[in-house]
TIRONU-746344 format. One record per residue: residue in three letters; x, y, z of N, C-alpha, C in turn. Coordinates in steps of 0.2 Angstrom, whole numbers, padded with zeros to 4 digits, always signed. Layout:
AlaXYZXYZXYZ
...
***
This chain:
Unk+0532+0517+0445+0532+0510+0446+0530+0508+0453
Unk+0525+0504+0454+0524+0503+0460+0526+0499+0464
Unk+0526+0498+0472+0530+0492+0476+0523+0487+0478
Unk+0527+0481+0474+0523+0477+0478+0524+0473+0485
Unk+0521+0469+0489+0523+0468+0495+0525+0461+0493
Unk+0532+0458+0497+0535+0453+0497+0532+0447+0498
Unk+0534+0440+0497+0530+0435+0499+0532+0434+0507
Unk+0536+0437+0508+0540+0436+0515+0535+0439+0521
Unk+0534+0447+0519+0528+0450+0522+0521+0446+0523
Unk+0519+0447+0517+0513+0441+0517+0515+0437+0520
Unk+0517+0432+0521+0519+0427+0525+0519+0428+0532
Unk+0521+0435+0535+0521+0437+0540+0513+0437+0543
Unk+0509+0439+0537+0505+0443+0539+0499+0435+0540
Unk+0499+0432+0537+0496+0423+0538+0498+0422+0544
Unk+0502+0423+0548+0506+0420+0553+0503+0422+0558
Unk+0503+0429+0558+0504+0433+0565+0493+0433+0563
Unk+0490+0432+0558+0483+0429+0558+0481+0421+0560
Unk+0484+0419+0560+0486+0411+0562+0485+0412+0569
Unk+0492+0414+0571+0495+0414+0579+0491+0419+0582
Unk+0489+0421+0581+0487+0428+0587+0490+0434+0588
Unk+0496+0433+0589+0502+0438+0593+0507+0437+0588
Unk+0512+0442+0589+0519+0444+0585+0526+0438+0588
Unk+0524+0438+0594+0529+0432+0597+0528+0425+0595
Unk+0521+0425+0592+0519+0414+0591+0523+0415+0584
Unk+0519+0420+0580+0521+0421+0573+0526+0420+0572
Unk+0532+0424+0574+0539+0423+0573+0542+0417+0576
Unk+0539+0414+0580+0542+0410+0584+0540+0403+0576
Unk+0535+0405+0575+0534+0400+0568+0538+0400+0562
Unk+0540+0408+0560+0541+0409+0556+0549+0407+0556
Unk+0553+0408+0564+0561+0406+0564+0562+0412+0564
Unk+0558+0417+0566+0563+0426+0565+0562+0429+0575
Unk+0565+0433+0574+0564+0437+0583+0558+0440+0581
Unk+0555+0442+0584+0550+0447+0585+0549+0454+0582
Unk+0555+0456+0583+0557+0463+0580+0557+0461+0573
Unk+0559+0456+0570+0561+0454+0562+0554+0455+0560
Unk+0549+0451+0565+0544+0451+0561+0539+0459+0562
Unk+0540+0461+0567+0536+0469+0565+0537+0473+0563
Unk+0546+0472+0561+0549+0476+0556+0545+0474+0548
Unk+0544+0467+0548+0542+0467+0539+0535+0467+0541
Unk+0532+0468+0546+0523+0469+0545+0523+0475+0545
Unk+0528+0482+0548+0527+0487+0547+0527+0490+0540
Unk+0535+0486+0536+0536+0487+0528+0529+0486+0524
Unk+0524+0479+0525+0518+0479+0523+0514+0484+0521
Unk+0514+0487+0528+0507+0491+0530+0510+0500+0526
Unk+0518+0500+0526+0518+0505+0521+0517+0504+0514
Unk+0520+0498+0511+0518+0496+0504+0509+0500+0504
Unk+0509+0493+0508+0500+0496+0506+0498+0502+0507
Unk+0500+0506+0513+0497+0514+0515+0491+0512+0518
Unk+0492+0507+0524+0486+0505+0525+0487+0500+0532
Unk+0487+0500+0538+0487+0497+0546+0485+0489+0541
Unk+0487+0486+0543+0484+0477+0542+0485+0475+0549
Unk+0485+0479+0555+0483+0473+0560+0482+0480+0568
***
């Protein structure tokens, strides 16, 4: 079975392409900073693949 990635991740990952940086991003998103590059780290292992 394979994992797919969350809408929450994707949403991270709009954000911090939006914003620029991981501090605007989160700062949009209403999460700390660590929140968010914890769920863009989960991402980039779903994928098996850097997304930033």
């Amino acid at each position: 079975m394979s994992v797919l990635p969350t809408l929450r991740q994707l949403q991270y990952l709009k954000l911090l392409a939006e914003h620029g940086s991981f501090s605007r991003a989160a700062e949009a998103a209403h999460v700390s900073q660590p929140a968010l590059s914890s769920g863009v780290q989960e991402l980039e292992r779903v994928l098996g693949a850097a997304v930033v």
